[in-house]
C-alpha positions as a Markdown table, in Angstrom:
| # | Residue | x | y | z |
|---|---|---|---|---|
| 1 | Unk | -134.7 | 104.7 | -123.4 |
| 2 | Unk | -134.9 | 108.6 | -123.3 |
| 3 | Unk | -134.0 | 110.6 | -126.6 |
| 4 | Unk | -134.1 | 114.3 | -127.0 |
| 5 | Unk | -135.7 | 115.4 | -130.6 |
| 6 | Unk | -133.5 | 119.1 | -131.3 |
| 7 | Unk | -136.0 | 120.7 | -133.6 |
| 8 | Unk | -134.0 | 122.9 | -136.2 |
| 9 | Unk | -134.7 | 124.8 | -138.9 |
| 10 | Unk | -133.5 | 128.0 | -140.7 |
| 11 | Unk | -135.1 | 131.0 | -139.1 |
| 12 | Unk | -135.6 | 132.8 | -142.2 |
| 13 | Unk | -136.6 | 129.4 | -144.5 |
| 14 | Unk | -139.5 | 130.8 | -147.0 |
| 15 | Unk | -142.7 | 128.5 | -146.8 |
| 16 | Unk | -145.3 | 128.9 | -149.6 |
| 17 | Unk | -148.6 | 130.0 | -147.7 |
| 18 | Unk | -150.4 | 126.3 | -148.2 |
| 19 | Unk | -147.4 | 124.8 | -146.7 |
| 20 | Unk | -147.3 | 128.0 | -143.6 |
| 21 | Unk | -151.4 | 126.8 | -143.4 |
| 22 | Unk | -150.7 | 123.0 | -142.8 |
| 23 | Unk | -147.9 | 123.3 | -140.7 |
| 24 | Unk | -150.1 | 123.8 | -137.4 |
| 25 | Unk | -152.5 | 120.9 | -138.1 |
| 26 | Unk | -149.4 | 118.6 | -139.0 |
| 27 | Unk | -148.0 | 119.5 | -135.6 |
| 28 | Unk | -151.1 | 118.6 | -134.3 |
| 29 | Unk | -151.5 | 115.2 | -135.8 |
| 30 | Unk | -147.6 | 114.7 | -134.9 |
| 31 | Unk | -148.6 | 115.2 | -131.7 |
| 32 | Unk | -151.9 | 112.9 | -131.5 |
| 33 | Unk | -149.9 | 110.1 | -133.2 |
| 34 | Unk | -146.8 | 110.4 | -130.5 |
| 35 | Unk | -148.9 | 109.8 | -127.3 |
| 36 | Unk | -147.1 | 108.0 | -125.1 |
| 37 | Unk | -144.5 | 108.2 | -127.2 |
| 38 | Unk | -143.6 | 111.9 | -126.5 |
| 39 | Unk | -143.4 | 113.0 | -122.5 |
| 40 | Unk | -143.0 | 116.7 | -123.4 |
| 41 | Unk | -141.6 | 119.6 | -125.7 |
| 42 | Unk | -142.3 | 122.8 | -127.1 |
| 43 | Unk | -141.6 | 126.0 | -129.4 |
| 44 | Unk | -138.8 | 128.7 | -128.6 |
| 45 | Unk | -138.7 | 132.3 | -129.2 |
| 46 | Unk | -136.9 | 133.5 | -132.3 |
| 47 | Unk | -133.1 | 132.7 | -131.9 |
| 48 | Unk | -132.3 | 137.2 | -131.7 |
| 49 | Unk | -134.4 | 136.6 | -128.1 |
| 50 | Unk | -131.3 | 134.1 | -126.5 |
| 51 | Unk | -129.0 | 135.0 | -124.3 |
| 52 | Unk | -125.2 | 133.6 | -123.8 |
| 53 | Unk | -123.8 | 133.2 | -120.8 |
| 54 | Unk | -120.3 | 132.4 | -119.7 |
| 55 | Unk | -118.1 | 133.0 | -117.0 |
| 56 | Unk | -114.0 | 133.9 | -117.3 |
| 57 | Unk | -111.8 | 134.7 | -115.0 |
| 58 | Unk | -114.6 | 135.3 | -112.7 |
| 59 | Unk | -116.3 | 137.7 | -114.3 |
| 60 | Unk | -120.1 | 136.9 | -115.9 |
| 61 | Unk | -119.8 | 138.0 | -119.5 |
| 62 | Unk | -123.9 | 137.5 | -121.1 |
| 63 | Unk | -124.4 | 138.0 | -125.1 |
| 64 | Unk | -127.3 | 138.8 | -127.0 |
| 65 | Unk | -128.0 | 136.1 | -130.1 |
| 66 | Unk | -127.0 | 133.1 | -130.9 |
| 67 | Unk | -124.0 | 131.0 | -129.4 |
| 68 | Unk | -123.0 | 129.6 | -132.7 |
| 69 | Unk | -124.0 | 131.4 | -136.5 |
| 70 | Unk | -125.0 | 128.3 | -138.3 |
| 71 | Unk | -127.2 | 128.0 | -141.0 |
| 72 | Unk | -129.8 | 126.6 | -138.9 |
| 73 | Unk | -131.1 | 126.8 | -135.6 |
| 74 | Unk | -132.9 | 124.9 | -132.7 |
| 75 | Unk | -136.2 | 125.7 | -133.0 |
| 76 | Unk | -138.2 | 123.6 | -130.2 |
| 77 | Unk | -137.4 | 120.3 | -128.5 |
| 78 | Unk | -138.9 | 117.4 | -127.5 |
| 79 | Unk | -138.4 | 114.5 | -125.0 |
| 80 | Unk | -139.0 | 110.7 | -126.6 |
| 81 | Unk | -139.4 | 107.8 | -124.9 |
| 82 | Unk | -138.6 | 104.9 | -127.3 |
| 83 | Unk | -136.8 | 101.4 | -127.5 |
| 84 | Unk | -134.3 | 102.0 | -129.5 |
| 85 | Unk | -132.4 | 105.0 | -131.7 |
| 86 | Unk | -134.1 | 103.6 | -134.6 |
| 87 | Unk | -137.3 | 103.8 | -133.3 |
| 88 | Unk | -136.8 | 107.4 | -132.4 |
| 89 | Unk | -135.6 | 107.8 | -135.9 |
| 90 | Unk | -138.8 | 106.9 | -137.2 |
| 91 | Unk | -140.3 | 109.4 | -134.8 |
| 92 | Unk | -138.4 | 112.3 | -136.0 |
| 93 | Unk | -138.9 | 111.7 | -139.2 |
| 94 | Unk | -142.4 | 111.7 | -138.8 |
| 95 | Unk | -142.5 | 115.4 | -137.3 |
| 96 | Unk | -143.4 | 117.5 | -140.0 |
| 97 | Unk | -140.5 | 119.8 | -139.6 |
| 98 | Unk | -138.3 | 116.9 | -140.7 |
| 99 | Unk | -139.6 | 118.6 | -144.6 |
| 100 | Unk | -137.8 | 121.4 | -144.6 |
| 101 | Unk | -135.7 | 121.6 | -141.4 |
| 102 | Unk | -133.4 | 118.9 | -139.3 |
| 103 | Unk | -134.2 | 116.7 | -136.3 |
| 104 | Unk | -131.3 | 115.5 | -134.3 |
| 105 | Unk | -131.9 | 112.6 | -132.0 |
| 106 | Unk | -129.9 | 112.1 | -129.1 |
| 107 | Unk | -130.4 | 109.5 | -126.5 |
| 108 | Unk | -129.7 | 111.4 | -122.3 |
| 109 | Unk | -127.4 | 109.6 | -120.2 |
| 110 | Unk | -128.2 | 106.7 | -117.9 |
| 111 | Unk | -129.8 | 109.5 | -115.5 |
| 112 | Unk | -132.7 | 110.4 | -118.7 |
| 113 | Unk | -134.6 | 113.4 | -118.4 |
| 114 | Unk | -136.6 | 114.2 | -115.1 |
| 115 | Unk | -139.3 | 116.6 | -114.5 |
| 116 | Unk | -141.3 | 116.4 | -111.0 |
| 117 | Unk | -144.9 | 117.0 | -110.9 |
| 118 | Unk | -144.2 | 119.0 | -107.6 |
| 119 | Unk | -142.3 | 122.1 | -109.1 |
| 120 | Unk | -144.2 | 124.5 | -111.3 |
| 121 | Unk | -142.4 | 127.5 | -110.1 |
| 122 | Unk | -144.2 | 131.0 | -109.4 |
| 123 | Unk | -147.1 | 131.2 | -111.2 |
| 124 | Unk | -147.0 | 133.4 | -114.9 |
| 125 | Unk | -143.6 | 133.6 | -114.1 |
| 126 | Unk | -141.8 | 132.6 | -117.9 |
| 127 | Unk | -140.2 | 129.6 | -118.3 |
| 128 | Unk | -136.7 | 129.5 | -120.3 |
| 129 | Unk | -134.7 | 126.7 | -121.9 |
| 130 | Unk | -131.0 | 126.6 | -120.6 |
| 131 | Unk | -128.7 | 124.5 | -123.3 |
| 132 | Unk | -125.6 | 123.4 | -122.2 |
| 133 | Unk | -123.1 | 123.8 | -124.7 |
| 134 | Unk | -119.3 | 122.4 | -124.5 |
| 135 | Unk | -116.2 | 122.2 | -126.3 |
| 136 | Unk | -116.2 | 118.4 | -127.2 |
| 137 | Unk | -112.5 | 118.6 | -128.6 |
| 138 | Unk | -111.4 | 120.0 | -125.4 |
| 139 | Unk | -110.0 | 118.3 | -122.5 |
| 140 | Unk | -111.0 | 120.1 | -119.2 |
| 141 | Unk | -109.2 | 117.5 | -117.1 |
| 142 | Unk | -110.5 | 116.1 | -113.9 |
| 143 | Unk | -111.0 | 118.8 | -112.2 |
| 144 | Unk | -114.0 | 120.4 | -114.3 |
| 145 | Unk | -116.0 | 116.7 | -115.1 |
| 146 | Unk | -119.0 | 117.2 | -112.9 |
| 147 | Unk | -119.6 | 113.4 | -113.3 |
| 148 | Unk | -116.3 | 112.8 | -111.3 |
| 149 | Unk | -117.5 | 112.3 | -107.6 |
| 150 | Unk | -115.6 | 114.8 | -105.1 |
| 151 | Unk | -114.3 | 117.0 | -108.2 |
| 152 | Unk | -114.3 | 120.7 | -108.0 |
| 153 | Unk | -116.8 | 121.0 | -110.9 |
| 154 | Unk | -119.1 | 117.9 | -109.2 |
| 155 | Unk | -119.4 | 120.0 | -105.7 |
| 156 | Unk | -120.0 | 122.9 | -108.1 |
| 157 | Unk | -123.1 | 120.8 | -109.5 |
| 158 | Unk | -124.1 | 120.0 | -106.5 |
| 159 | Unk | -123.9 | 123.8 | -104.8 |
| 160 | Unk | -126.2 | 124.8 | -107.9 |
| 161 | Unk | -128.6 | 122.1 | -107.7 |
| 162 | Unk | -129.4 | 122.9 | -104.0 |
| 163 | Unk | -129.7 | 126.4 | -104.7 |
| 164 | Unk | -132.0 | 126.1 | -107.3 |
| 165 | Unk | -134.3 | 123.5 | -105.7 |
| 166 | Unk | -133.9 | 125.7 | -102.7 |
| 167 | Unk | -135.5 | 128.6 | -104.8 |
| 168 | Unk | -138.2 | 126.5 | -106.9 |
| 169 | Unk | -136.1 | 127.9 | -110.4 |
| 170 | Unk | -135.0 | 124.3 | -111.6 |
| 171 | Unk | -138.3 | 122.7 | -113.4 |
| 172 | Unk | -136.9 | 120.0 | -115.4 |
| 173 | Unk | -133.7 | 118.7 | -116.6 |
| 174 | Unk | -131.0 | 116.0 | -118.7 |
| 175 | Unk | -127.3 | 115.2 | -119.8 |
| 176 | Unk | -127.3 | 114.2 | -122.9 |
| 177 | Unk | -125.1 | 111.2 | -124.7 |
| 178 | Unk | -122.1 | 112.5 | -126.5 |
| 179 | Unk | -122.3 | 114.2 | -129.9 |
| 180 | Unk | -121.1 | 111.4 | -131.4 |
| 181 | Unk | -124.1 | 109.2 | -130.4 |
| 182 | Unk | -126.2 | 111.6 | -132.4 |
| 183 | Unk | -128.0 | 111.1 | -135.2 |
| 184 | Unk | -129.8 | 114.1 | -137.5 |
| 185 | Unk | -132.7 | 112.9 | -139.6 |
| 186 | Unk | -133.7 | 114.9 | -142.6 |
| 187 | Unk | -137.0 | 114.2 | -144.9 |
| 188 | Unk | -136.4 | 115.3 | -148.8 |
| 189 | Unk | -139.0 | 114.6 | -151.8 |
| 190 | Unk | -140.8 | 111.6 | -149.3 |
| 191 | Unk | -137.2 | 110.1 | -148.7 |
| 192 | Unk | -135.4 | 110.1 | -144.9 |
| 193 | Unk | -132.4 | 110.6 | -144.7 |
| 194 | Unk | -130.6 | 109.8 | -141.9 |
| 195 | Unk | -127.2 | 111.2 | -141.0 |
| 196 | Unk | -124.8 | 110.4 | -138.1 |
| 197 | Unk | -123.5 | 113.0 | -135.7 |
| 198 | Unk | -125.0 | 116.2 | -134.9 |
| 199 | Unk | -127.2 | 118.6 | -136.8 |
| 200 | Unk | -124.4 | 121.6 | -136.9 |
| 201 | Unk | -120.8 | 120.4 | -137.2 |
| 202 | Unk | -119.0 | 123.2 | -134.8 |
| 203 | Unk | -116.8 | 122.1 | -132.0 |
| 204 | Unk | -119.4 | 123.4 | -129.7 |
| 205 | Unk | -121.9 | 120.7 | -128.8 |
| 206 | Unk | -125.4 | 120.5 | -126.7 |
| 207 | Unk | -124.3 | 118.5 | -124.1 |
| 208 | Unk | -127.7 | 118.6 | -121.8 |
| 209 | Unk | -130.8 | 121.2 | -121.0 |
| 210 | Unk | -132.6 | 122.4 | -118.0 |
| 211 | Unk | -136.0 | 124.2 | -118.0 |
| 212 | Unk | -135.7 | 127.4 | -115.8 |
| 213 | Unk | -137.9 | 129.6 | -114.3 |
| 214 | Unk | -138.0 | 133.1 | -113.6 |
| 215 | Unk | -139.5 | 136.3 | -113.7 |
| 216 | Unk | -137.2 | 138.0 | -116.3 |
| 217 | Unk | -134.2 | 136.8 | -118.4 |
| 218 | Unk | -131.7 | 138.8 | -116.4 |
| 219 | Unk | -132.9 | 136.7 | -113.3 |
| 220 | Unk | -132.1 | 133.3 | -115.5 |
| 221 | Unk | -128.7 | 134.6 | -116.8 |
| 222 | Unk | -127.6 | 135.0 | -113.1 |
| 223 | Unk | -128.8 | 131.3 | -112.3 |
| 224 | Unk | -127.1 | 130.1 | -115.5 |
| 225 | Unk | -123.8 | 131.6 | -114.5 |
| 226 | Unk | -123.8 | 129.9 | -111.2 |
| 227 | Unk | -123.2 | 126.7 | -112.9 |
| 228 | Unk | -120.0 | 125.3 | -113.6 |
| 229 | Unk | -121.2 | 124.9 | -117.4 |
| 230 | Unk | -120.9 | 128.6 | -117.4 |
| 231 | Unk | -117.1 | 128.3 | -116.4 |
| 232 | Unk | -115.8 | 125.9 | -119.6 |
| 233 | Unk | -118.3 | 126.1 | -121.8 |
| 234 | Unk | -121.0 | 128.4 | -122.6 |
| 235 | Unk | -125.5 | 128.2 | -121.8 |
| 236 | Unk | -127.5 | 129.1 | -124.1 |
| 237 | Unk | -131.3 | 130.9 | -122.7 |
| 238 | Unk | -134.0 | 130.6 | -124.9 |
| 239 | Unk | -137.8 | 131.4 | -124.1 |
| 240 | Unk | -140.3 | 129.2 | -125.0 |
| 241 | Unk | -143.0 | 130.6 | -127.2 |
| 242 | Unk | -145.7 | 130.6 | -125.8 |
| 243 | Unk | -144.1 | 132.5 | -122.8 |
């Protein structure tokens, strides 16, 4: 099964300058260990480079910062394949951000998370991650559930993805599980700490990514509000870092 790592961690945490100087061979080692474990991930930009993008009575309404102040922030992500949420557990406790910061593991939905080999999008063109983010109190009724075959919202899906595989913009991409399938692993003092439900508790929830690409952030913010996420919820652009 597929399970999404959220990487989160204050942006202004303090690090002693031994722990700063390990953190990039840990990573590394992280990384050796998770081979074939791990199909892919990466860094973002500082949270002050996202933009927000909803849509409201037709009209496109794009913020800079954060969707949600909380006290900590997705950092990175990566994309797990294990065979079960305990196993991925174990995995995200092993990523040496799990010291100081949050993991949350969350399994996709019976789709997982695709990426084809064919679309690399224009070359040097930046890549940025789109989360999908959702009121999960709310209830949108039929009409707005892209998962509803023939529904409004699902022709709406289906408009966008064209487009965007149309344009070669749409490199990868996921629903997630509900919030509630969640579970946020912490290490503190050598101990895990394993929590259930998501790593920030606001009524706004990640409910799935995309990887876009494009040759400015204006360009992805007009993509992003295209999609009917846009329209009851809100997405969240983030550049990767090494963009």
């Amino acid at each position: 099964m597929t399970y999404l790592l959220l990487i989160c961690a204050p942006e202004n945490v303090q690090l002693t300058p031994e722990e700063s100087a390990a953190m990039g061979p840990a990573t590394d080692a992280w990384l050796a260990e998770m081979q074939g474990v791990r199909l892919e991930g990466g860094p973002l930009r500082p949270i002050r480079e996202t933009a927000v993008v909803r849509v409201r009575d037709g009209e496109t309404l794009v913020s800079d910062g954060p969707f949600a102040e909380t006290k900590e922030q997705i950092a990175g992500y990566d994309v797990i394949e294990c065979s079960s949420m305990g196993e991925a557990v174990e995995v995200a406790a092993r990523h040496p951000v799990a010291k100081f910061g949050t993991i949350e593991v969350r399994p996709f939905g019976p789709e997982g998370w695709w990426r084809s080999a064919q679309r690399c999008g224009p070359a040097g063109a930046p890549e940025y991650l789109m989360i999908h983010r959702v009121d999960v109190t709310a209830d949108f009724g039929p009409a707005a559930d892209c998962t509803m075959p023939g529904s409004p919202a699902a022709r709406s899906l289906q408009a966008w993805n064209e487009e965007t595989d149309a344009r070669g913009v749409k490199l990868a991409g996921g629903r997630l599980e509900l919030a509630a399938a969640a579970r946020t692993v912490r290490m503190r003092d050598g101990e895990m700490l394993v929590t259930d439900g998501p790593f920030a508790e606001t009524k706004e929830q990640v409910a799935g990514l995309n990887i876009l690409t494009c040759p400015s952030l204006a360009e992805a913010a007009e993509i992003a509000a295209q999609h009917p996420t846009a329209r009851i919820g809100a997405l969240e652009l983030r550049p990767f870092a090494q963009n």
